[in-house]
N, C-alpha and C positions, 0 to 999 in steps of 0.2 A: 504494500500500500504506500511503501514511504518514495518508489521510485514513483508512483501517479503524481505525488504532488513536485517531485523534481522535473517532469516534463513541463516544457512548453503547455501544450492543449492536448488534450483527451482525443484527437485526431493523428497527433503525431506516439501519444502512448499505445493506440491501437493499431498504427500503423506500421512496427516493425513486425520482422517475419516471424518471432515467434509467438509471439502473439494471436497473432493472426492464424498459426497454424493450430494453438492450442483451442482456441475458439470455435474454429469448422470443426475438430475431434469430440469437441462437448457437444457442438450442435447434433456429429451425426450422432453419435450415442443417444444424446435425448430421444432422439429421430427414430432411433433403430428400439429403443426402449418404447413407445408409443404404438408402435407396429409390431414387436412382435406377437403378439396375438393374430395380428390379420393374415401375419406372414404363414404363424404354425397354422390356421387355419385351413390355409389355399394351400398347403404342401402335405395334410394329412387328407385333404380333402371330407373335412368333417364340418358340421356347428359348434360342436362344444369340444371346446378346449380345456384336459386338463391343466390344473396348475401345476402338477409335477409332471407333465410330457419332457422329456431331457432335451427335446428339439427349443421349445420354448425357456427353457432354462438356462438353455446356451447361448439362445437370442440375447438373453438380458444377463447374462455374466459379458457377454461381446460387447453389447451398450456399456456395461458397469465399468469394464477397462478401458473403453472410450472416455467414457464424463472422464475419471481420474485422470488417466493419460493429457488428457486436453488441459483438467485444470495443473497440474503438475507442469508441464510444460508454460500454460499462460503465467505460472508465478514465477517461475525461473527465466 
């Protein structure tokens, strides 16, 4: 938090590359944690989704090391 306030503007703090790279990795995580349900859905080709299918649980371990991944990166 303490380099936000050593930038210039909030455009040149988001603006370098890692930054930027850690932020597309939280988005798609979030992205991919949102959808998997729809994903396990269309690829068991069922309605009801359990919560412990391993397919769906890998979905959202693969999001879960996105977000981190992304924010780890955005801090450093």
């Amino acid at each position: 938090m303490l380099t936000l306030l050593l930038e210039a503007t909030l455009i040149e703090f988001l603006s370098t590359p890692n930054k930027l790279v850690g932020i597309i990795l939280a988005m798609l995580g979030f992205a991919l944690s949102i959808l998997a349900k729809k994903i396990t859905k269309v690829a068991r080709k069922s309605e009801f989704v359990n919560s412990k299918d391993p397919l769906y649980l890998i979905l959202l371990a693969v999001a879960l090391c996105f977000i981190m991944v992304g924010m780890i990166i955005t801090i450093f």
